[in-house]
N, C-alpha and C positions, 0 to 999 in steps of 0.2 A: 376477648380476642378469639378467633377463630383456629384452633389447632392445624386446619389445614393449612395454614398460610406460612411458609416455609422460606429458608435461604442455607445458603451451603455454606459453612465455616471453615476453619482449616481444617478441622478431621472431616475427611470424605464420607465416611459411615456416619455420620451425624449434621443433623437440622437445629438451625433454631429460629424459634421470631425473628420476626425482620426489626429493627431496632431504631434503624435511619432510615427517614422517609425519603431521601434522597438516591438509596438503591445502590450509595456506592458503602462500600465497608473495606478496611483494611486487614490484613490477615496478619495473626503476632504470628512470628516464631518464622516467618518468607524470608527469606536469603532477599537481601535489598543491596550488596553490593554489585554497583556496576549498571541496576537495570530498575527501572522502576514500574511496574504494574498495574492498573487502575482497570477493574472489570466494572462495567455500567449494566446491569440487568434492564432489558425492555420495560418490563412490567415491575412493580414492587412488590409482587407477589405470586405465587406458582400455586397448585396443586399438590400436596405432599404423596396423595393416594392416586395417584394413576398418570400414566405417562404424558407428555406434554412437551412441544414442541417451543421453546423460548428462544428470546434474541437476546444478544450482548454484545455491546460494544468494546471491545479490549484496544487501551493501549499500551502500549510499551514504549519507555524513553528510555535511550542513555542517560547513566547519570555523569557528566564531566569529569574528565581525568580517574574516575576509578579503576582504571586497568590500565593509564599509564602507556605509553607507547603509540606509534601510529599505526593506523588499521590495515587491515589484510586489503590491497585494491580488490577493484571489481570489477565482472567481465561483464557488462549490462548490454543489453539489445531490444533500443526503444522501437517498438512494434505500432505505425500510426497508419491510422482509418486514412483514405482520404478521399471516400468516393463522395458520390455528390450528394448526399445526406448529410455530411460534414459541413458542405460550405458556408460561408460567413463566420459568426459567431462561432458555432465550435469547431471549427479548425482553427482559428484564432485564438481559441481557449487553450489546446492542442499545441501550438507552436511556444505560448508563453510555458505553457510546463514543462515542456520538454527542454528551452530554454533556460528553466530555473534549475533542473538537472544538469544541464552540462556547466552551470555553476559551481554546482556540488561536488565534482567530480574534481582528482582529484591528474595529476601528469601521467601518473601510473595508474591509473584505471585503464581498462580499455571499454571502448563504446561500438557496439553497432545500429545500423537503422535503417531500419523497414520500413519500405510503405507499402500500399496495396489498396487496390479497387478493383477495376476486371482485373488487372493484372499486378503480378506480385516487383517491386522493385527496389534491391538493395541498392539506400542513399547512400549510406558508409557502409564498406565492411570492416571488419572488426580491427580497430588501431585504438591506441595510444590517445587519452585526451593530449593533446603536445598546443594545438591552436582553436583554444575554444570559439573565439569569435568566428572563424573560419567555419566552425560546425553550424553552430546557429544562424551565422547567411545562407547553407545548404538549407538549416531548417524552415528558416524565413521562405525561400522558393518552393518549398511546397503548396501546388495549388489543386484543388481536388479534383477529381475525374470521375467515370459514372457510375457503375452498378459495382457491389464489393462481391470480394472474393475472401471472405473470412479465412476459409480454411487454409489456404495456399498461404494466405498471409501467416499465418502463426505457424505451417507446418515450415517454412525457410526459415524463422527465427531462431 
């Protein structure tokens, strides 16, 4: 085996062979209530001797009922494209996600929504999910316009 070929364990100061060809490995002794952890490394293998720049996919899930109680709302402000690069297909891709959000949410979240192309236009401003369906016909009448104005759009959000 090649000594250089390296992966990070739980102690930070320390390497060791990579073990699992599959790049993922559990870490003993990680606090696991409440959250669960899964790092994916790009590559299944690094450079131990010299810097390098690697990808990782990390996700994190709740774990069900470990902390008991309901969640802190949320003040979310969906920020959507809609100039004419968007049309067809993804603004329609666009409307379903942003749709499967205001599923999620929850009466006491609050929502707002942005859109923007040349120009910058609050759909909602910031309330209360209280009539979801009501948001998602707003969402549903979004239809794209021409040249985008990125900035102005993210700087009103």
């Amino acid at each position: 085996m090649d000594p250089n070929k390296t992966q990070l364990t739980n102690d930070p100061h320390r390497t060791q062979m990579i073990g699992d060809p599959s790049g993922t490995q559990t870490m003993p002794g990680m606090p696991t209530k409440g959250l669960e952890v899964e790092v994916i490394a790009g590559r299944p293998c690094a450079l131990a001797n010299s810097p390098a720049r690697e990808q990782f996919l990390i996700n994190f899930k709740g774990v069900d009922g470990a902390f008991g109680g309901a969640r802190t709302p949320l003040n979310l402000c969906l920020v959507i494209d809609r100039s004419g690069s968007m049309e067809g297909e993804p603004l329609d891709y666009v409307k379903k996600a942003c749709a499967y959000v205001v599923d999620l949410l929850s009466p006491e979240d609050v929502l707002s929504i942005v859109t923007f192309e040349e120009v910058v236009d609050v759909l909602m401003p910031p309330r209360k999910v209280i009539n979801k369906d009501l948001i998602k016909e707003n969402i549903n009448r979004i239809v794209p316009g021409n040249t985008t104005n990125l900035y102005d759009g993210l700087s009103l959000a």
